[in-house]
C-alpha positions in Angstrom: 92.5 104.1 94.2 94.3 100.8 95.8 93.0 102.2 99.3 89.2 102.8 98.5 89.4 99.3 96.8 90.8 97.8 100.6 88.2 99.9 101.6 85.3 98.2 100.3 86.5 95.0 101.2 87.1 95.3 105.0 83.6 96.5 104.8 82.0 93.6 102.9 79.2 91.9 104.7 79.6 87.8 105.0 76.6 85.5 105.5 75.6 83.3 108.3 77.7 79.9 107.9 75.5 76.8 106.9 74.3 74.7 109.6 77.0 72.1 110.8 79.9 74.6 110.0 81.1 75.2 113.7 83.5 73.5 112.8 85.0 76.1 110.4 84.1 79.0 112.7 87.8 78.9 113.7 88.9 79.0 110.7 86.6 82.0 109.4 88.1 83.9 113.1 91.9 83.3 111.8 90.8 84.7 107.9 89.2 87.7 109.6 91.9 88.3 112.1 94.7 87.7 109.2 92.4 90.2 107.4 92.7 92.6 109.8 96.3 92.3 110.3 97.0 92.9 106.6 94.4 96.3 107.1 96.7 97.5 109.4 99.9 97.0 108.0 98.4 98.5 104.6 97.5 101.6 107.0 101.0 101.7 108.5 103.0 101.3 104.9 101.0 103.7 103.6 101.9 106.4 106.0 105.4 105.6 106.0 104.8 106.0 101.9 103.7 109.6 102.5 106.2 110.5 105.7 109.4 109.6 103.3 109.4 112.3 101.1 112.1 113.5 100.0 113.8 116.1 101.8 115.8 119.8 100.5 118.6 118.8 103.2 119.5 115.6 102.4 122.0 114.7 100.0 121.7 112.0 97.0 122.6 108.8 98.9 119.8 109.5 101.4 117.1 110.1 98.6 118.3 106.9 97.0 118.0 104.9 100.5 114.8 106.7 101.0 113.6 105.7 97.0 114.8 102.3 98.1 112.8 102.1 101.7 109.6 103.2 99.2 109.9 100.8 96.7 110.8 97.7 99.2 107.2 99.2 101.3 105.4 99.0 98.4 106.7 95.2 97.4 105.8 94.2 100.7 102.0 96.1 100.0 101.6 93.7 97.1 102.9 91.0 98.7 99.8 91.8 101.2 97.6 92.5 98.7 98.0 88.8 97.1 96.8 87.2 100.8 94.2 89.4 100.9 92.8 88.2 98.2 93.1 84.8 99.4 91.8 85.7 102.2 88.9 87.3 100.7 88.3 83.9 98.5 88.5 81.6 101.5 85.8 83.6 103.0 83.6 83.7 99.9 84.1 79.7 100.1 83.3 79.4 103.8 80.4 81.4 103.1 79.5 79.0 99.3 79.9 75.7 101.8 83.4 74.8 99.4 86.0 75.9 102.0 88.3 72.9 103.0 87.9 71.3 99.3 90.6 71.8 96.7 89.7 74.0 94.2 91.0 71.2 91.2 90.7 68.1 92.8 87.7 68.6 95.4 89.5 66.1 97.8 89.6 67.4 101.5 92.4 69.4 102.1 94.2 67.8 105.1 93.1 70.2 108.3 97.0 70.5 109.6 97.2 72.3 106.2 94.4 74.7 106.8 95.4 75.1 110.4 99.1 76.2 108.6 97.4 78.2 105.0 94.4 78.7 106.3 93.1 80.4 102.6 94.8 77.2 101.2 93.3 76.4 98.0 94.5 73.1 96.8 95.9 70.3 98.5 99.1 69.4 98.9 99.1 67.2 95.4 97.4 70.0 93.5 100.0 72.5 95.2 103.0 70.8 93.5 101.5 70.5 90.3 100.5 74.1 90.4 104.5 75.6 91.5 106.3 72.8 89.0 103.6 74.7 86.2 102.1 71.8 85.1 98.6 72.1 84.5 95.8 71.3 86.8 93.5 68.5 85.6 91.1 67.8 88.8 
């Protein structure tokens, strides 16, 4: 199910950016790249997934390193997942004209930030507020 979901997304078509956006042609390159990246990692966990079966020959410590090897596979898969989906929202906002503007504040989010977090979301501020929990009040 999680694959034909990835599926659909790598295949998405984006729109033409809006004029005086060359600017943020760079940054839509590095989304898609990272994008990619995370496709083929997802590709390459999920064969090591179905290569580590279990074995007749091997004795319990080895299944429990191999459980182990899974499960930390699979924690790094969602870990993936959770950029993609920035990644996927950063290019929806390229694409809306938004991308570059916190989400809370709509303030500029500095470029050395986007250059760094390129599916940033909030500024630095806006950032803090959101790890320490507090709420977001724009």
């Amino acid at each position: 199910m999680a694959k034909a979901k990835v599926g659909r997304a790598s295949s998405r078509t984006r729109t033409a950016p809006k004029a005086g956006a060359k600017g943020l042609e760079s940054h839509r390159r590095r989304l898609e790249q990272q994008r990619q990246e995370i496709f083929s990692l997802y590709e390459r966990d999920l064969q090591v997934g179905q290569e580590a079966g279990d074995t007749a020959g091997e004795d319990i410590v080895d299944r429990a390193n191999n459980s182990y090897n899974r499960e930390f596979m699979f924690a790094i898969s969602d870990s993936e997942r959770q950029t993609l989906l920035q990644i996927e929202s950063a290019l929806d906002r390229l694409d809306k004209g938004t991308y570059g503007r916190c989400l809370n504040c709509e303030q500029p989010i500095p470029k050395p930030r986007l250059l760094a977090v390129p599916w940033a979301r909030y500024c630095i501020d806006c950032q803090e507020q959101a790890e320490q929990g507090l709420p977001l009040e724009g």
